[in-house]
MOPAC internal coordinates of N, CA, C and O (Angstrom, degrees):
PM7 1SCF
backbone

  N    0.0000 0     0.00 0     0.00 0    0    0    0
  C    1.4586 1     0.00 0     0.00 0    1    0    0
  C    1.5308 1   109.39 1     0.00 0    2    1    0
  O    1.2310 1   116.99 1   -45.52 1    3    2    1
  N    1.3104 1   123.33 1   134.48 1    3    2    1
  C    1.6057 1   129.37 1   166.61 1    5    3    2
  C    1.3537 1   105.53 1   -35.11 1    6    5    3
  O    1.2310 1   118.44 1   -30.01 1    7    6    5
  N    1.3933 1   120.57 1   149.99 1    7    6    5
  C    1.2646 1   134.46 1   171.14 1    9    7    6
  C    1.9369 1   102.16 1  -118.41 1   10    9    7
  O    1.2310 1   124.44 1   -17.94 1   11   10    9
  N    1.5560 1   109.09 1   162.06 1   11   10    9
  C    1.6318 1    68.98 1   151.85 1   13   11   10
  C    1.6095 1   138.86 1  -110.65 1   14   13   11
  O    1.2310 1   128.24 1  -127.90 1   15   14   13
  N    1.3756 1   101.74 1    52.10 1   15   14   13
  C    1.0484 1   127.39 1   150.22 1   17   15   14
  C    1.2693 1   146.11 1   -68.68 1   18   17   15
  O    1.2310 1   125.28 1   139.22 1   19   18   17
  N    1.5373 1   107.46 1   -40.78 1   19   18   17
  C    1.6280 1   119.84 1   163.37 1   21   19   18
  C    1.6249 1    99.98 1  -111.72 1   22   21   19
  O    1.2310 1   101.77 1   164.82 1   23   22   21
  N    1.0446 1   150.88 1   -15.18 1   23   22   21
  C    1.2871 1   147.15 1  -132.26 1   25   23   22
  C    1.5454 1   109.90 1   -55.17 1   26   25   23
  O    1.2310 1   124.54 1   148.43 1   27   26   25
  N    1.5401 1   108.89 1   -31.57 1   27   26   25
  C    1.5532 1   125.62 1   174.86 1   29   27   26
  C    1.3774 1    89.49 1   -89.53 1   30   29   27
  O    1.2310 1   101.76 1  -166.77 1   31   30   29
  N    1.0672 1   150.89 1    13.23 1   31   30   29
  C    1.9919 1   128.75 1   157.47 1   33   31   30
  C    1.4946 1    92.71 1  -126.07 1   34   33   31
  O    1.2310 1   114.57 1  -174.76 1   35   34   33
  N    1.1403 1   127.90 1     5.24 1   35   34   33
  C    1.7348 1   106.35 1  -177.11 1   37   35   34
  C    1.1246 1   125.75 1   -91.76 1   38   37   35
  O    1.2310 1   125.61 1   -57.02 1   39   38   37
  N    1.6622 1   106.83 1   122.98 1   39   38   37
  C    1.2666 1   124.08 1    72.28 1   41   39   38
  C    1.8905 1   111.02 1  -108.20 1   42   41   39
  O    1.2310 1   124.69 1   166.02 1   43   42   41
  N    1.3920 1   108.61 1   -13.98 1   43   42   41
  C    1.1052 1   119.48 1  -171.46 1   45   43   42
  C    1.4819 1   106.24 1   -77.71 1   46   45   43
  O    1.2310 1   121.03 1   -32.60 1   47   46   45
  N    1.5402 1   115.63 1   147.40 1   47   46   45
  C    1.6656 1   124.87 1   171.52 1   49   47   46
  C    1.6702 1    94.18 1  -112.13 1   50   49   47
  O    1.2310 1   132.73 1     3.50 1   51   50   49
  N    1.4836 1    93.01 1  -176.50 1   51   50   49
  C    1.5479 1   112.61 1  -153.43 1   53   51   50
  C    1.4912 1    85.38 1   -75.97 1   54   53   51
  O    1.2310 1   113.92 1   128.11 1   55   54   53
  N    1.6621 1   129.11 1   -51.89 1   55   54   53
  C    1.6387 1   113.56 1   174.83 1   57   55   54
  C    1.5035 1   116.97 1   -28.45 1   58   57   55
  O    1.2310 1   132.99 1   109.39 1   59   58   57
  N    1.0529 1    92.51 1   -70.61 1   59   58   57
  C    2.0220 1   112.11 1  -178.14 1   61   59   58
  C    1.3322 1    93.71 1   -30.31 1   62   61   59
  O    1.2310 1   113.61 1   117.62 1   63   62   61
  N    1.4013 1   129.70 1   -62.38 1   63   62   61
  C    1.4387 1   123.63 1  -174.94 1   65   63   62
  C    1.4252 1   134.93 1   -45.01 1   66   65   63
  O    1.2310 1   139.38 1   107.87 1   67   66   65
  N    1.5146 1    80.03 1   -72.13 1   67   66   65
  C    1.9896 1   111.00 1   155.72 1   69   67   66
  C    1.7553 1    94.89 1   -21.14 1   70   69   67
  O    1.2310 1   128.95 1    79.66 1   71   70   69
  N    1.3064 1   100.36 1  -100.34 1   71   70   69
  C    1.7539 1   107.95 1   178.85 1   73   71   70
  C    1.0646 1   122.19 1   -32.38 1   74   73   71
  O    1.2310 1   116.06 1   135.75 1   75   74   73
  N    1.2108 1   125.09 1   -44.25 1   75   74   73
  C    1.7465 1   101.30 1   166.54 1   77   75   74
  C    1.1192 1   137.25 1  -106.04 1   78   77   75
  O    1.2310 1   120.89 1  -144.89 1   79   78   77
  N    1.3741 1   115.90 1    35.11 1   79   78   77
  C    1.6129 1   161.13 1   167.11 1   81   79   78
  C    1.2027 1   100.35 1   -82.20 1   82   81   79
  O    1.2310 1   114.93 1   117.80 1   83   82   81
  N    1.3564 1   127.21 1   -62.20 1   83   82   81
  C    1.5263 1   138.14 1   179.24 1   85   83   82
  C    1.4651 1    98.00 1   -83.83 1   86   85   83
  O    1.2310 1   105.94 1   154.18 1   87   86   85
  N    1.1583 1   143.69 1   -25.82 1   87   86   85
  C    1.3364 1   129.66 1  -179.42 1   89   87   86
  C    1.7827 1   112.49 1   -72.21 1   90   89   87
  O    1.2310 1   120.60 1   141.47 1   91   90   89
  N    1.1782 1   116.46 1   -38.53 1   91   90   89
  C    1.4200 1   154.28 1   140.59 1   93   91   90
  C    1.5687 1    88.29 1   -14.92 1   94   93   91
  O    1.2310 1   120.86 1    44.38 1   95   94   93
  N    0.9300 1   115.97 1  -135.62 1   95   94   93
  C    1.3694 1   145.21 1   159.46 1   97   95   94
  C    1.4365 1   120.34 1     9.20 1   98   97   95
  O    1.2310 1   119.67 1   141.32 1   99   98   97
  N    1.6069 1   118.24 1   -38.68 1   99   98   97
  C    1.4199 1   118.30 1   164.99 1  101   99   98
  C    1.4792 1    88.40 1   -85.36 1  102  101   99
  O    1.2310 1   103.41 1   111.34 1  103  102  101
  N    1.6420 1   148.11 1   -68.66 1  103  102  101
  C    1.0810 1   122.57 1  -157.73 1  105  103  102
  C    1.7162 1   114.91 1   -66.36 1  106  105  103
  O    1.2310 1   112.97 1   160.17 1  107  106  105
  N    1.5386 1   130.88 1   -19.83 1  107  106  105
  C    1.5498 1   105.92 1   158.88 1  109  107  106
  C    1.6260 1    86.17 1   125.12 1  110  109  107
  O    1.2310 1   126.00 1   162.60 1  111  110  109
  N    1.1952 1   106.08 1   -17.40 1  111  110  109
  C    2.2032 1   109.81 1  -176.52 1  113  111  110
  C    1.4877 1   104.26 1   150.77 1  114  113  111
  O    1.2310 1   130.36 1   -19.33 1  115  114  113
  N    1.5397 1    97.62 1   160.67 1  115  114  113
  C    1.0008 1   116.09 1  -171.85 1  117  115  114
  C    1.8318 1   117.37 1   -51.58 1  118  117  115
  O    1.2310 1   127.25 1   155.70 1  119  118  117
  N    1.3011 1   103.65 1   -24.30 1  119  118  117
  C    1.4914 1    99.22 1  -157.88 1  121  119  118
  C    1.6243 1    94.61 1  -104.59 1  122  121  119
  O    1.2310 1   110.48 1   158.19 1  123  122  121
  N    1.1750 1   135.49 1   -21.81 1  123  122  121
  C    1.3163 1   122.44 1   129.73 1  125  123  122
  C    1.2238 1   136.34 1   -49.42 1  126  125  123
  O    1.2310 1   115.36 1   169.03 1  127  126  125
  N    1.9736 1   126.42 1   -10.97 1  127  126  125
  C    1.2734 1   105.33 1  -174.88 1  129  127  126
  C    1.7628 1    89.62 1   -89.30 1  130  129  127
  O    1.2310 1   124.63 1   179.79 1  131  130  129
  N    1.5371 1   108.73 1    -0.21 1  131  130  129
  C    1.4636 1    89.40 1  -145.80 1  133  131  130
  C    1.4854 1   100.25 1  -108.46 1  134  133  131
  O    1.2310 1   120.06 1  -179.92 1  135  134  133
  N    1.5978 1   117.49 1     0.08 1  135  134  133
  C    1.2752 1   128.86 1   126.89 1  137  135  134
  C    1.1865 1   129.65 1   -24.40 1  138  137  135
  O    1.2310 1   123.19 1   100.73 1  139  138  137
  N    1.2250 1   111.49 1   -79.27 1  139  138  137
  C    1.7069 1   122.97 1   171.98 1  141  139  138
  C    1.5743 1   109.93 1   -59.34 1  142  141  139
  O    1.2310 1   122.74 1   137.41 1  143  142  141
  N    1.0917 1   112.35 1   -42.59 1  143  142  141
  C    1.9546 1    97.95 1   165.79 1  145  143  142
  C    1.1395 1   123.40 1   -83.22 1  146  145  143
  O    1.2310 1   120.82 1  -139.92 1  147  146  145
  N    1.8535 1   116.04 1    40.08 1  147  146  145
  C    1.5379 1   104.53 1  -167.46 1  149  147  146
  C    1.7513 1   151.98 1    25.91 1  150  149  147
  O    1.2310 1   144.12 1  -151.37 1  151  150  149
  N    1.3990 1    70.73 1    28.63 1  151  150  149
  C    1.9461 1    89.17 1   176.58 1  153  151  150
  C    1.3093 1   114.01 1  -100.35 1  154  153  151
  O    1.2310 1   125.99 1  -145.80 1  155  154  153
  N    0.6893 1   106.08 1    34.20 1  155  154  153
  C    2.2796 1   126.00 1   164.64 1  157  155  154
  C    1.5532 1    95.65 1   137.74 1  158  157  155
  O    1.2310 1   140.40 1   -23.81 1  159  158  157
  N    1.5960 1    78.02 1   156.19 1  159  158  157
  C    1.4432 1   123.61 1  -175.65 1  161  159  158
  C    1.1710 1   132.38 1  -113.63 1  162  161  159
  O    1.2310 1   117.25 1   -35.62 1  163  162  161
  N    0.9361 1   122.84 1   144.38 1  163  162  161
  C    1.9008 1   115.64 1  -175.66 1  165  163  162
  C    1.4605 1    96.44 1  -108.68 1  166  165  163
  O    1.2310 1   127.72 1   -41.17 1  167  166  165
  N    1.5170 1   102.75 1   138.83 1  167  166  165
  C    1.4909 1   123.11 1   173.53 1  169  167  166
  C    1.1239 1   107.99 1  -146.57 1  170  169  167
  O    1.2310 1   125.66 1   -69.21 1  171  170  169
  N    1.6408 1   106.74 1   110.79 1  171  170  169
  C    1.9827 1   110.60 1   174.95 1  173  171  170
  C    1.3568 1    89.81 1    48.72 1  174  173  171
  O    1.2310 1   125.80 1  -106.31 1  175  174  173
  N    1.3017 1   106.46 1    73.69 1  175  174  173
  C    1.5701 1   102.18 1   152.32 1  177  175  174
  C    1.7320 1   129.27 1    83.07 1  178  177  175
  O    1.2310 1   123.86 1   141.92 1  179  178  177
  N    1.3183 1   110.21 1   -38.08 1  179  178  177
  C    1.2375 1   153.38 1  -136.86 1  181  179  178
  C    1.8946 1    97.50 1  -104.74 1  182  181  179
  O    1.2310 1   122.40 1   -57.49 1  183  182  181
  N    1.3570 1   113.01 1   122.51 1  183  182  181
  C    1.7866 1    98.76 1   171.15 1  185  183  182
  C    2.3031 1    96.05 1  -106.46 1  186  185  183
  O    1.2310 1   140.53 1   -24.02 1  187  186  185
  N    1.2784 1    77.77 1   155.98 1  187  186  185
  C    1.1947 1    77.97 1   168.20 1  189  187  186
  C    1.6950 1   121.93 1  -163.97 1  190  189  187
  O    1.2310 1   119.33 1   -32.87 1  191  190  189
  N    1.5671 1   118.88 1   147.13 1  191  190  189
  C    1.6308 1    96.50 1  -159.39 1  193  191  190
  C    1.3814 1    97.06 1   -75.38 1  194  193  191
  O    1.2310 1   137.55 1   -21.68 1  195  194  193
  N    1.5225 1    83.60 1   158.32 1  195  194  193
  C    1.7803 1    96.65 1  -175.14 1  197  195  194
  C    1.2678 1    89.49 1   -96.26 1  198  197  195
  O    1.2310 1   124.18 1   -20.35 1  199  198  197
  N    1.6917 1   109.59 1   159.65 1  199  198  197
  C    1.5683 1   125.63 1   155.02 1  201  199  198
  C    1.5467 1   108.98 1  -102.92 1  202  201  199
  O    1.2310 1   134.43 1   -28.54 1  203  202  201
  N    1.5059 1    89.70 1   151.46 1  203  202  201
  C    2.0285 1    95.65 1   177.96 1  205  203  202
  C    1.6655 1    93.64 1  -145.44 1  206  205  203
  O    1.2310 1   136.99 1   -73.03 1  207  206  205
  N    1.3710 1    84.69 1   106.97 1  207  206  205
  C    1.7320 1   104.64 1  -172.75 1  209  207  206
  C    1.3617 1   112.47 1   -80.66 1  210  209  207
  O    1.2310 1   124.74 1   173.19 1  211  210  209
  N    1.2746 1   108.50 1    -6.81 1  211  210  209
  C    2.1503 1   103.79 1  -174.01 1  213  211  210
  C    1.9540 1    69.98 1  -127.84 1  214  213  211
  O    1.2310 1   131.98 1   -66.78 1  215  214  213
  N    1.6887 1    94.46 1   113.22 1  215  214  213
  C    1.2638 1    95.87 1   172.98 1  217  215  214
  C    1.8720 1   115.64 1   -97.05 1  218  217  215
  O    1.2310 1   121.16 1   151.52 1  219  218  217
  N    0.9778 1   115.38 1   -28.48 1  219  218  217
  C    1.5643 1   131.02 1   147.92 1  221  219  218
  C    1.4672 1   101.56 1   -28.30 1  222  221  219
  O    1.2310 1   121.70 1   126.00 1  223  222  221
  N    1.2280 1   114.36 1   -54.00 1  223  222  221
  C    1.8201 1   101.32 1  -175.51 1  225  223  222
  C    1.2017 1   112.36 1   -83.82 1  226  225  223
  O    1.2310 1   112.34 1   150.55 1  227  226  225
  N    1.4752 1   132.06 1   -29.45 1  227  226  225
  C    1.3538 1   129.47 1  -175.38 1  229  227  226
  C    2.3190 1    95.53 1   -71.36 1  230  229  227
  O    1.2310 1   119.65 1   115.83 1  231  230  229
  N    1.1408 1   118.26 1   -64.17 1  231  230  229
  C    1.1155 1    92.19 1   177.15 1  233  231  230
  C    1.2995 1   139.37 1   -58.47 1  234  233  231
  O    1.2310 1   122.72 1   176.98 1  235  234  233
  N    1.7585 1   112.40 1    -3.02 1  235  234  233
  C    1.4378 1   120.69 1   177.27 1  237  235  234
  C    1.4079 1    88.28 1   -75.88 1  238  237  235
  O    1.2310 1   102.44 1   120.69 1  239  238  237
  N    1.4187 1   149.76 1   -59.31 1  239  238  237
  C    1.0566 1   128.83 1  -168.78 1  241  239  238
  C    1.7598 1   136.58 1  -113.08 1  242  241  239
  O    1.2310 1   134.15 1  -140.98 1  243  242  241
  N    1.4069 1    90.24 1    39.02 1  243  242  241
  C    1.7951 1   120.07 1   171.66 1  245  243  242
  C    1.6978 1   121.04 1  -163.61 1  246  245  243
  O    1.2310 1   127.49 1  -160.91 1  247  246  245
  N    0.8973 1   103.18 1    19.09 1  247  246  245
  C    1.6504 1   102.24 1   175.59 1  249  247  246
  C    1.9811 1    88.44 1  -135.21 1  250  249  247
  O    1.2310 1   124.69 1  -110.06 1  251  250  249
  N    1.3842 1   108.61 1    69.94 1  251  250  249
  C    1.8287 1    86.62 1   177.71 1  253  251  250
  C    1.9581 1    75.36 1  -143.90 1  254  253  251
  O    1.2310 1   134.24 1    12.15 1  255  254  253
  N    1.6737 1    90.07 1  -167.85 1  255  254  253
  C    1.5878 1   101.26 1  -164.66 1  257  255  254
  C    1.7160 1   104.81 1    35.84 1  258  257  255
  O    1.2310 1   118.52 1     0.98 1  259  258  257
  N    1.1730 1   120.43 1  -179.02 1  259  258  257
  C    1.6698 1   129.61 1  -153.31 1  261  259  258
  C    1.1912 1    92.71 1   -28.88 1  262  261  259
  O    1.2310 1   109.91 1   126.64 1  263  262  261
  N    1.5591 1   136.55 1   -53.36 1  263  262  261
  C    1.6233 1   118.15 1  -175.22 1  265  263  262
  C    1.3317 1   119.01 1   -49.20 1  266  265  263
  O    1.2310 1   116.60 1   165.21 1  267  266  265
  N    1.2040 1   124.06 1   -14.79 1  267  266  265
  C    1.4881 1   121.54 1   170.24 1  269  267  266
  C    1.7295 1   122.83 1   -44.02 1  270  269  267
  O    1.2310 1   116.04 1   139.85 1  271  270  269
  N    0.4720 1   125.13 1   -40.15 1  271  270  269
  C    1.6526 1   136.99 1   179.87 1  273  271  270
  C    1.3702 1   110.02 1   -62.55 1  274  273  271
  O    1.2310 1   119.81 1   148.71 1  275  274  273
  N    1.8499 1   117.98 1   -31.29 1  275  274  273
  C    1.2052 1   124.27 1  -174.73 1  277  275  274
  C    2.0463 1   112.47 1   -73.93 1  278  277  275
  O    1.2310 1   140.20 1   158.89 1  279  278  277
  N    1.2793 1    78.41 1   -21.11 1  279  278  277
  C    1.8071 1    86.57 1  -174.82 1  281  279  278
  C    1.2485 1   118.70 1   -25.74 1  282  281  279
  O    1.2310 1   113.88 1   134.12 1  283  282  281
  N    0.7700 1   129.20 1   -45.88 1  283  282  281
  C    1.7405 1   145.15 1  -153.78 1  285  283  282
  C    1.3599 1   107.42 1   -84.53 1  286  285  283
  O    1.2310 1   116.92 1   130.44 1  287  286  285
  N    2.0703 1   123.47 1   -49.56 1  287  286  285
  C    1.1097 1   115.11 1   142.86 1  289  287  286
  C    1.4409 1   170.39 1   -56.53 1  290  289  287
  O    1.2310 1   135.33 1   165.46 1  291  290  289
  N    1.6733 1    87.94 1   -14.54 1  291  290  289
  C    1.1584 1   110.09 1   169.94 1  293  291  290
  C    1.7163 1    96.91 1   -75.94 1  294  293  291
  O    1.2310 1   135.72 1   -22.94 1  295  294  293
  N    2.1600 1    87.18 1   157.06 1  295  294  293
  C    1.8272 1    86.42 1  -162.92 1  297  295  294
  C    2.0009 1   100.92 1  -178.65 1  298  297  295
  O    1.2310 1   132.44 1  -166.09 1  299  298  297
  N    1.7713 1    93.58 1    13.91 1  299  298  297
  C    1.6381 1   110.35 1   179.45 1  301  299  298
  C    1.2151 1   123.30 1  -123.67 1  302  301  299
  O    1.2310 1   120.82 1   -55.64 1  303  302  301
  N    1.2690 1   116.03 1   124.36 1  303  302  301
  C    1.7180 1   118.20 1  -178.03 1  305  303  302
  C    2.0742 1    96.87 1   -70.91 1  306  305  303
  O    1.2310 1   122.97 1  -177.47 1  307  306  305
  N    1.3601 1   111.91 1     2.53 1  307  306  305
  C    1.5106 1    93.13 1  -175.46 1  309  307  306
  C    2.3280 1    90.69 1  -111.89 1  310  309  307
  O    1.2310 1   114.56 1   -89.37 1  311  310  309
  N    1.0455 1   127.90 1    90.63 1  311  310  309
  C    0.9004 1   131.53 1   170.63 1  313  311  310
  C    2.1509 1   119.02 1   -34.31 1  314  313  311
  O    1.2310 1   128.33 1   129.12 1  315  314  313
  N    1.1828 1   101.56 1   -50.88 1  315  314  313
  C    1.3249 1   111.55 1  -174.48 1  317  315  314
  C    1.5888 1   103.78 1   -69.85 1  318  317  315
  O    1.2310 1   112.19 1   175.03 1  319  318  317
  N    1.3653 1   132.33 1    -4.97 1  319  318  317
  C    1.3281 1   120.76 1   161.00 1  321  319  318
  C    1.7225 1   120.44 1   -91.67 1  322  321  319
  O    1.2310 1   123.01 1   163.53 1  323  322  321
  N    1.2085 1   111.84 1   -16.47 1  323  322  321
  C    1.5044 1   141.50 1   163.17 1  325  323  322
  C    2.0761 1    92.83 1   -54.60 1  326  325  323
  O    1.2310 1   131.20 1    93.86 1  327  326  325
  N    1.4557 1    95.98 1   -86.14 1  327  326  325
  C    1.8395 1   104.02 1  -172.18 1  329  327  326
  C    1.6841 1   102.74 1   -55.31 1  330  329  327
  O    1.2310 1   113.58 1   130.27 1  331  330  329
  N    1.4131 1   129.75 1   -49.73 1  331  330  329
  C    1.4510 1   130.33 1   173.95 1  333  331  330
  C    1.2675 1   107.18 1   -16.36 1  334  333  331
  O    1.2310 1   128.52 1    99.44 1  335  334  333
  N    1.4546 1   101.19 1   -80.56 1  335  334  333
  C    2.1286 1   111.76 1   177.09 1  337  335  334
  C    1.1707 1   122.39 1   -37.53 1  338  337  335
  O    1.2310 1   119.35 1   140.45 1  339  338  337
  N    1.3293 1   118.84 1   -39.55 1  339  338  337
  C    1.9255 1   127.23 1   162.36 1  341  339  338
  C    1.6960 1   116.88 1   -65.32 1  342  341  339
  O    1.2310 1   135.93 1   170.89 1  343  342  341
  N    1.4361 1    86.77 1    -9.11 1  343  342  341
  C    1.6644 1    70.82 1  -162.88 1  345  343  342
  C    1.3439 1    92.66 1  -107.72 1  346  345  343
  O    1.2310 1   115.84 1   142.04 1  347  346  345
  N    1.0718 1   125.50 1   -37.96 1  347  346  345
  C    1.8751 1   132.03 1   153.49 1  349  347  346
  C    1.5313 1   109.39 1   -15.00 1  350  349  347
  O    1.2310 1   136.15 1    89.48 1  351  350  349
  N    1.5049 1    86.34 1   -90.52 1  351  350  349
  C    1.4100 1    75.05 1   169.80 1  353  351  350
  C    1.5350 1   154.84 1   -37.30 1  354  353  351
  O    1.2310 1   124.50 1   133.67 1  355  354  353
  N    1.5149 1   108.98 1   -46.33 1  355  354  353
  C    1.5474 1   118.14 1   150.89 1  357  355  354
  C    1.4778 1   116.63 1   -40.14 1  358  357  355
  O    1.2310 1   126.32 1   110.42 1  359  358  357
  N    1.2983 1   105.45 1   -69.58 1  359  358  357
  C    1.5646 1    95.31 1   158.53 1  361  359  358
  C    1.3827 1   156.60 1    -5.69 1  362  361  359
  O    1.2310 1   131.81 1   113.07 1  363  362  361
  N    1.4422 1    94.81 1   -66.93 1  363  362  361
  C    1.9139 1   132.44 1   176.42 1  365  363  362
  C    1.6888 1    85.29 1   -57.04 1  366  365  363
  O    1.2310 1   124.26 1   105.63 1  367  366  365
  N    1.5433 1   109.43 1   -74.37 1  367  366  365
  C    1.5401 1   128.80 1  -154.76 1  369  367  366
  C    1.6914 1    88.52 1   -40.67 1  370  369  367
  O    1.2310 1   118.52 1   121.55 1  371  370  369
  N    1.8382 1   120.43 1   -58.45 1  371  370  369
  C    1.2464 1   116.55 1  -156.33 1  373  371  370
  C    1.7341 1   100.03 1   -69.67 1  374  373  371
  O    1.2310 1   113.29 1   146.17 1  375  374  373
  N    1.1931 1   130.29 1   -33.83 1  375  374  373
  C    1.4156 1   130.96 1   171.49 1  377  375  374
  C    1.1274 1   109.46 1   -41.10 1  378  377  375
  O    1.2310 1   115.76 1   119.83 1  379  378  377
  N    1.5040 1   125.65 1   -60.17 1  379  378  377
  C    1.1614 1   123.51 1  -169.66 1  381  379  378
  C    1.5936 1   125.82 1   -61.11 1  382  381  379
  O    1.2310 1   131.64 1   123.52 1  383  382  381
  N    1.1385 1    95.13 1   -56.48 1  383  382  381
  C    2.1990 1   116.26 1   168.15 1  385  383  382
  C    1.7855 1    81.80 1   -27.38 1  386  385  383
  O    1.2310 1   110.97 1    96.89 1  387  386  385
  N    1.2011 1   134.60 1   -83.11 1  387  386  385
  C    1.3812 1   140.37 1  -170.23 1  389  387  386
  C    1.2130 1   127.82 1    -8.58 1  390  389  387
  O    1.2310 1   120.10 1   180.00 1  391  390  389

């Protein structure tokens, strides 16, 4: 449950962030991380969001280590609107520093 501590990142905590701050950052941007988490695809050029219809399997193999906790919220065959909201936020945070 939000505290008001996270209430503007929740469901996500400051780990969740942290981690995909650095997940970020080794993959080079967002639309490369979201490559590697099968949340769009490139076709001819072209990105596009992916769907992941057995959602049980997509969090068996991207919602584990600190994303674990998120399990329960996750609840979308479109993954990249799930990472979007994390990445918003990162965002906001870097707007603000500004």
């Amino acid at each position: 449950m939000p505290t008001a501590n996270n209430i503007k990142t929740f469901p996500f905590t400051k780990e969740h962030i942290k981690e995909f701050k650095r997940e970020l950052k080794l993959a080079g941007g967002f639309d490369e991380l979201m490559l590697k988490k099968q949340a769009i695809q490139r076709k001819m050029g072209m990105k596009y969001i992916g769907l992941y219809k057995d959602i049980e399997n997509y969090k068996d193999k991207f919602l584990t280590g600190v994303y674990k906790s998120l399990r329960p919220m996750y609840d979308t065959e479109m993954p990249y609107i799930f990472w979007s909201d994390l990445n918003e936020i990162i965002s906001a945070k870097k707007a603000k520093k500004r």
